[in-house]
N, C-alpha and C positions, 0 to 999 in steps of 0.2 A: 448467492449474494452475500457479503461478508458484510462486517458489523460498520465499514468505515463507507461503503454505500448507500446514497441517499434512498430514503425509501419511498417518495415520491414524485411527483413530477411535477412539483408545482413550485412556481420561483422561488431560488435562494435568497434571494432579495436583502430580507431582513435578518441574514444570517452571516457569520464568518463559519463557525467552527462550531457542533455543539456540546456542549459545556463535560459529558458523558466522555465523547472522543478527545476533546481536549485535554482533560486528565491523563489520560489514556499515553498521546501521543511522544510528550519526552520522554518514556520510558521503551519505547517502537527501536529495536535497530537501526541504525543507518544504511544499512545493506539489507535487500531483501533477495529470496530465490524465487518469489515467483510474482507473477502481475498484481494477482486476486490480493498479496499480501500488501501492496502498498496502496494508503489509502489516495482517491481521488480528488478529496478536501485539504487545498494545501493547510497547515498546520500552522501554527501563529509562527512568527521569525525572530529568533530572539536578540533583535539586533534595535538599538537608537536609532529614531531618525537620521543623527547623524551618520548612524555608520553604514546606511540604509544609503546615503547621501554620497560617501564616499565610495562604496560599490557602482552607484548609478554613472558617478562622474569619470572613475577608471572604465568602465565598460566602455562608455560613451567615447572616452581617450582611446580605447583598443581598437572598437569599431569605426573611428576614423580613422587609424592608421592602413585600416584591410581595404574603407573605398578611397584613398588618398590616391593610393599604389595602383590603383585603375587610373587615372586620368594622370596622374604626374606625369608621369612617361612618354604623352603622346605630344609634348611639341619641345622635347630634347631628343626628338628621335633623327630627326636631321645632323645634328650633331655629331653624336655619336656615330651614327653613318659615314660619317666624315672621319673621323676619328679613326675607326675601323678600316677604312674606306671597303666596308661590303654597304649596301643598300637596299640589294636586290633580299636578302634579309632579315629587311628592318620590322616587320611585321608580325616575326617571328617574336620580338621582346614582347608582344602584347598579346599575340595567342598563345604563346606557352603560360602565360601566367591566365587566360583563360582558361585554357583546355583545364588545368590541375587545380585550380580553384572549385569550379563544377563539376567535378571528377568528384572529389574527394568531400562534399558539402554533407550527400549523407552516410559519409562512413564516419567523421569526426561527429554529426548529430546522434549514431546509434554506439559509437563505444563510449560517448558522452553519459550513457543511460548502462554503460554496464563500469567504466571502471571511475566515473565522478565527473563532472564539473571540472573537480581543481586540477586534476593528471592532462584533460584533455585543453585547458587553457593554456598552462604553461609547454605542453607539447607544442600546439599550434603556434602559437607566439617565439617559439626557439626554432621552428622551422622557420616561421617568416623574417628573425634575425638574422639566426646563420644565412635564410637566401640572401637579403639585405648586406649583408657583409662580402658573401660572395662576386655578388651584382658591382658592388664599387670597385672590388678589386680583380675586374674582369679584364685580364691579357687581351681579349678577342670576343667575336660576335659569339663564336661556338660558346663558349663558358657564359657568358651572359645569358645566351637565351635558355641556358639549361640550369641558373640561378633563377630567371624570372620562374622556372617550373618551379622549382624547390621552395621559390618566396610564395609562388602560386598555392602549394602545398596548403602552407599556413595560413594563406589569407581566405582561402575558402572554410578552414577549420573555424574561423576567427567567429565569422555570423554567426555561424547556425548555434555554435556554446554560450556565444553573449548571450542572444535571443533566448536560452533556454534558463542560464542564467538569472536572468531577469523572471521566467515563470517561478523559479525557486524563491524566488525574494518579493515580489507583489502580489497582488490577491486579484484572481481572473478580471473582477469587476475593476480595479485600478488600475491594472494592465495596457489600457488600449492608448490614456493618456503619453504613459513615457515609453511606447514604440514614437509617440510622435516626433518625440524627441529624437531619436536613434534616424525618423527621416529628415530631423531638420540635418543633420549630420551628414547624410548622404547628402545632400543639396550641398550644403556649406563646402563637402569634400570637392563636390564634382565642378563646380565655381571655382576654387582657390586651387584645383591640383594644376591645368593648364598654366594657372598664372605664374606658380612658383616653380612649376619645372623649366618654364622660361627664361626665368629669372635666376637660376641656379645655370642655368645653361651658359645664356649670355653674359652673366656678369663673373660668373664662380668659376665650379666646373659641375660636368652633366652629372660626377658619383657623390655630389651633397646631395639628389636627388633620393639615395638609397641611405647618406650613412645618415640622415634626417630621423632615419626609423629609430636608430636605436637608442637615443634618448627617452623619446615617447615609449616606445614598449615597454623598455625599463621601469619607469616611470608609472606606466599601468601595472605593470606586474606588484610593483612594490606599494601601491594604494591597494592592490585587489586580496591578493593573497591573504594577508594577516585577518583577512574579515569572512572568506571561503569558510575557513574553518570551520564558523558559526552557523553555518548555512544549513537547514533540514537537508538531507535527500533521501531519496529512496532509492538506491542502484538496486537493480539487477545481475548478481552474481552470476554468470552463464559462457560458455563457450563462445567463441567466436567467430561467424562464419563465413571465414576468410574467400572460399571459392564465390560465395553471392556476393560478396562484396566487388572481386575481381571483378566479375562478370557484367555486373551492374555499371563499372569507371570503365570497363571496357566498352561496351556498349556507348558509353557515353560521350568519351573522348572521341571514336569513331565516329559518333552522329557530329559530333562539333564541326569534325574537321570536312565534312559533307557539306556544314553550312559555311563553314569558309573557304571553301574551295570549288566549291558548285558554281557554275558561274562566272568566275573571273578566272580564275584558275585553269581550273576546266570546264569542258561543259558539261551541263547537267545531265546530257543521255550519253558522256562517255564512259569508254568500258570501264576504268577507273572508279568514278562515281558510279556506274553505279554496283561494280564488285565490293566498294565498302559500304554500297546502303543494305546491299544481301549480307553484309558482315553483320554490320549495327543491328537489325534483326533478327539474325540468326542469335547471337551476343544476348539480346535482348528475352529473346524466346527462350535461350536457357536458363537466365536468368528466375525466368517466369517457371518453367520445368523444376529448377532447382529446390526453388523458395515452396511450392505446393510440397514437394517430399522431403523437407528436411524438419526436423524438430524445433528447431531454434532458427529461424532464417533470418536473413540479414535486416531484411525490410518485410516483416511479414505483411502478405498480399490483404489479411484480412484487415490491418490497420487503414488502409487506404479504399475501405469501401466506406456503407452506411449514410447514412444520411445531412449527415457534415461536410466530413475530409471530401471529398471527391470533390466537392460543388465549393469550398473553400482553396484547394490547389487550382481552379481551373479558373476563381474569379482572382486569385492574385494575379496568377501568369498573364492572364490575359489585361490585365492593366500596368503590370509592370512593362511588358513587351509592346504595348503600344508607345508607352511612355521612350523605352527606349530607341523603338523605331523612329518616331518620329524625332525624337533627340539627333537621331544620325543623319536623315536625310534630307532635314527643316531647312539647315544651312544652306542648303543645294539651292532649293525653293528661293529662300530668301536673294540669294545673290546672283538668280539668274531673272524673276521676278521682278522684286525691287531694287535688283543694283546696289545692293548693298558689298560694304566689302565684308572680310573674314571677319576681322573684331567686332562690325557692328551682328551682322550674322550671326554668332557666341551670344552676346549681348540678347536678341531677339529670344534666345532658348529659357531666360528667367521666368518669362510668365509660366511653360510648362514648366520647370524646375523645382522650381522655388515656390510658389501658389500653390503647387502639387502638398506642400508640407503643410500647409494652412488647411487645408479639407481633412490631412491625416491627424492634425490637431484637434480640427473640430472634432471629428468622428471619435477619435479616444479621449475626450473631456464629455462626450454625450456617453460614452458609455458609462461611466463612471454616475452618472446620474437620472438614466431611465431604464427603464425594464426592457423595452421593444428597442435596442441598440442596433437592430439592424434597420433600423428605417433610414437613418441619417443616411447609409452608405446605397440603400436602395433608390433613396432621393440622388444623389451624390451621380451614381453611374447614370441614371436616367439623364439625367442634366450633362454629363459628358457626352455622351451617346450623341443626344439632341445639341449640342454642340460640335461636334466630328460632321453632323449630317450636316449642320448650315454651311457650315466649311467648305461640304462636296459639293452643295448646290449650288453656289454663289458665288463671284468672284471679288474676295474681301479687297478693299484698300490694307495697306499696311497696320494702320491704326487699330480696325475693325478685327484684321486676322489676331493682333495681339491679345484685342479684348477678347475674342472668340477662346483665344489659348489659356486665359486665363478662368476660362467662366472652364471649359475644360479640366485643367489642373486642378481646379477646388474638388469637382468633381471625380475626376483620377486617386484623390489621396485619399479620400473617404473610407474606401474596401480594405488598403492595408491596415492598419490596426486593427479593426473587425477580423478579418480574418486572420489574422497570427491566434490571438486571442483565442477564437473560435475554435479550430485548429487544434490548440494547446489543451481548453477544455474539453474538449470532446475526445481524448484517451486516456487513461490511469496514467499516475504520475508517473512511473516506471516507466513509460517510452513518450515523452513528452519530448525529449532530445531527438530521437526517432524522427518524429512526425516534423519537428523544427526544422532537422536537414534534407528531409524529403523535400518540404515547401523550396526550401532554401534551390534546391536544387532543379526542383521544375521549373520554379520561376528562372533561374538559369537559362534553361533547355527552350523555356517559350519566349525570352527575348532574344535568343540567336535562331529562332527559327522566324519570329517574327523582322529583324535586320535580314534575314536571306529572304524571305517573303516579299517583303515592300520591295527590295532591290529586283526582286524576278519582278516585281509588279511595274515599275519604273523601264525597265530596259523592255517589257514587252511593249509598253505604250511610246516609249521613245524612239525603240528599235536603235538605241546608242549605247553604249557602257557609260554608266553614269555612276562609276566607284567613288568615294569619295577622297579617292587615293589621288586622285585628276582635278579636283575643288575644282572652282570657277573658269582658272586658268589652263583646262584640259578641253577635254571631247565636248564638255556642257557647254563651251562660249559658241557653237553653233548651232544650237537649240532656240528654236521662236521661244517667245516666251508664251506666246499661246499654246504652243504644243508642252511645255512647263506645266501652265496651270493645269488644264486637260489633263495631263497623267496623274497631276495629284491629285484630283478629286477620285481614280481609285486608292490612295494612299487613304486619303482621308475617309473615303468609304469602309476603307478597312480597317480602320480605326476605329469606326461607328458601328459597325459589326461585332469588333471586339466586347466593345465596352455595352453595349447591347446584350451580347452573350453574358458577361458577370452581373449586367442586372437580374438577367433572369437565372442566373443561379444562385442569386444572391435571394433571390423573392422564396427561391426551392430549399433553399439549406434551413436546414431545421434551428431552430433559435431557440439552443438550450440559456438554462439559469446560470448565472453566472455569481461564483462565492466571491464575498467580499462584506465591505462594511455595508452598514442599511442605505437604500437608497430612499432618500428624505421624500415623504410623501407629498408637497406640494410637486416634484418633480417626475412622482409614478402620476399624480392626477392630468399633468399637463402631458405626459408621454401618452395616457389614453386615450 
């Protein structure tokens, strides 16, 4: 145990820093060689509020630039199809930028922890320029869809360095509040991106959709930068281990293209799939060989054990993926159910959406002021849970389902800031980047396993292809809509499973103390 570890087990509550190590600290390298050398108390920030202020507001500008670039694209995609005149295609602009985005989450979170912060910001954002520049000035589908990789690149680099980012500059205990913020951001994105690629479509043309970016990045770069400088870290000077890395986006990419092609594509017991799921495996399994006998491994296996990290990757994934499952196939529901059309459909997804930010609100403003932080989000999923299940059992009216989705979504946002937070505390500052791109990245892998999940779940209960490639005006307009309801209630069953599962690992994850300023004792007496 070194001097900069705490020596007991009992809440930091009423601590930042103590006063011994604080002396100590601006005098610490900025680069360290080994873990044990960087302390796990972050160190005071020698930044003003204001400037404090201006790092939160560029991140928050970056990080919407990376989820914008998810949703803009998808109703200029006609378009351009037109334009192109390929179609058959068109699908490709939005899994290239998937597959390389998820690919590559925890390789920019672990070189994030060995060559800074600032090298892997301004990397990632120059990738997702140069794709962005690419993108607009795309001759053809071929060059476009091999831009959406390259912009894919950078925008999967983007999360996981803000997020970590952000643990360099706020104090665990302060933390959970402006992750809130970062999901009101995803919502605001995923609202406005359909709108303005539309709009850029129809009135403009489809490449303002791309050259859009490069003011705002800009723009973030030159808020962000000048204030990095001041920023504690503790890298880790070490080789880099390029082969687990491979291995790892190998593996990964491979599983992706399983869940996008399983099914529609092809079918799930053909030889195809399943010679890449022996791929993705095998891929996976060296992965796992490689990283036990190397010195320095890419993701070391021990970071992802213990009595935290396991049971905090498993309650993100598993609420982000419901979240985004249900996000994909709600419309389906809605407009063969209710008769609604597309835009009011869209419309319908706000109370998951949107409400979703208000539980991840609460949940990081309670942490910030009670010692037992994880009750909020153990209430929070319980209440989802028992919300998914009324849903399977019942046949809601319109009104009743929205209310349902929303008592849901308060519930759903609870777990995120808890566990980033969580997460982040629970390993030496040194791989804090590390454990960010891991999260960043399962949660990836468990909402495209959960969208190929409900989709197997839907076509076995349908026995119809119910892509959402076909909307209203496909295969679904000769569907009862009693045979509708009925299949969703396993949708929603499996929803209530999920969310089920992250309570009870959220009940199991160990609920370490969290540094920061004191938490005001009328607010420990009411948290007992």
């Amino acid at each position: 145990m070194n001097k900069f570890q705490r020596q007991s087990r009992y809440p930091a509550a009423a601590i930042s820093v103590p006063e011994d190590i604080a002396a100590e600290l601006p005098a610490l390298p900025p680069q360290v060689r080994a873990v044990a050398d960087a302390p796990p108390i972050a160190p005071p920030v020698p930044l003003t509020p204001a400037e404090v202020r201006t790092i939160l507001m560029s991140l928050l500008l970056t990080m919407f630039l990376a989820a914008l670039d998810q949703t803009i694209v998808a109703t200029a995609l006609p378009t351009i199809g037109r334009e192109f005149h390929d179609v058959e295609n068109l699908s490709w602009v939005i899994t290239a930028y998937l597959l390389a985005s998820t690919a590559v989450a925890p390789v920019f979170g672990t070189l994030s922890d060995i060559y800074g912060r600032r090298a892997m910001i301004i990397t990632s954002l120059s990738l997702f320029i140069a794709g962005s520049v690419l993108c607009a000035l795309a001759p053809n589908m071929t060059v476009l869809v091999l831009a959406r990789g390259l912009q894919g690149l950078g925008g999967g680099g983007i999360m996981p360095v803000v997020q970590t980012v952000i643990s360099d500059v706020i104090s665990p205990r302060e933390r959970g509040q402006y992750q809130a913020y970062f999901s009101a951001v995803w919502m605001v994105a995923g609202l406005l991106g359909p709108v303005i690629g539309g709009f850029f479509a129809d009135h403009l043309h489809w490449s303002m959709i791309f050259w859009i970016n490069l003011p705002l990045a800009v723009g973030a770069l030159v808020l962000l930068l000048p204030k990095m400088a001041r920023i504690p870290a503790y890298h880790r000077l070490r080789s880099v281990d390029w082969l687990g890395g491979l291995l790892l986006m190998a593996s990964a990419v491979v599983f992706m293209l399983v869940l996008s092609w399983g099914g529609h594509k092809l079918a799930w017991l053909s030889p195809a799939i399943l010679a890449m799921i022996g791929a993705a495996v095998a891929l996976a399994l060296g992965f796992v060989w490689h990283a036990q006998r190397s010195d320095e491994p890419f993701l070391p296996l021990s970071l992802i054990g213990g009595r935290v990290v396991p049971f905090g990757l498993l309650i993100s994934g598993c609420a982000l993926g419901a979240m985004i499952g249900l996000t994909v196939y709600l419309p389906l529901y809605y407009e063969v159910v209710y008769h609604l059309s597309a835009s009011q459909a869209g419309l319908g997804l706000i109370p998951l959406a949107a409400i979703s930010t208000l539980g991840a609100a609460i949940a990081g403003r309670t942490m910030a002021r009670v010692k037992h932080y994880k009750r909020v989000a153990i209430a929070g999923t319980i209440t989802a849970a028992l919300a998914a299940t009324a849903m399977t059992l019942m046949t809601p009216s319109l009104w009743t389902l929205v209310a349902l989705l929303s008592v849901f979504g308060v519930g759903l946002g609870t777990p995120f800031p808890i566990c980033v937070v969580a997460l982040q505390n629970a390993v030496p500052r040194a791989q804090v980047g590390t454990i960010t791109g891991a999260m960043n990245f399962f949660r990836a892998m468990m909402s495209s396993f959960t969208v190929a999940a409900f989709g197997a779940i839907l076509l076995m209960a349908l026995g119809a292809d119910v892509s959402l490639a076909e909307g209203a005006s496909g295969a679904v307009t000769g569907i009862a809509v009693a045979d509708m309801v009925h299949a969703f209630r396993y949708v929603f069953g499996a929803a209530a499973a999920m969310l089920s599962c992250a309570a009870v690992c959220m009940i199991l994850m160990e609920e370490r103390p969290l540094a920061g300023p004191a938490v005001p004792p009328p607010a420990i007496e009411m948290a007992e």
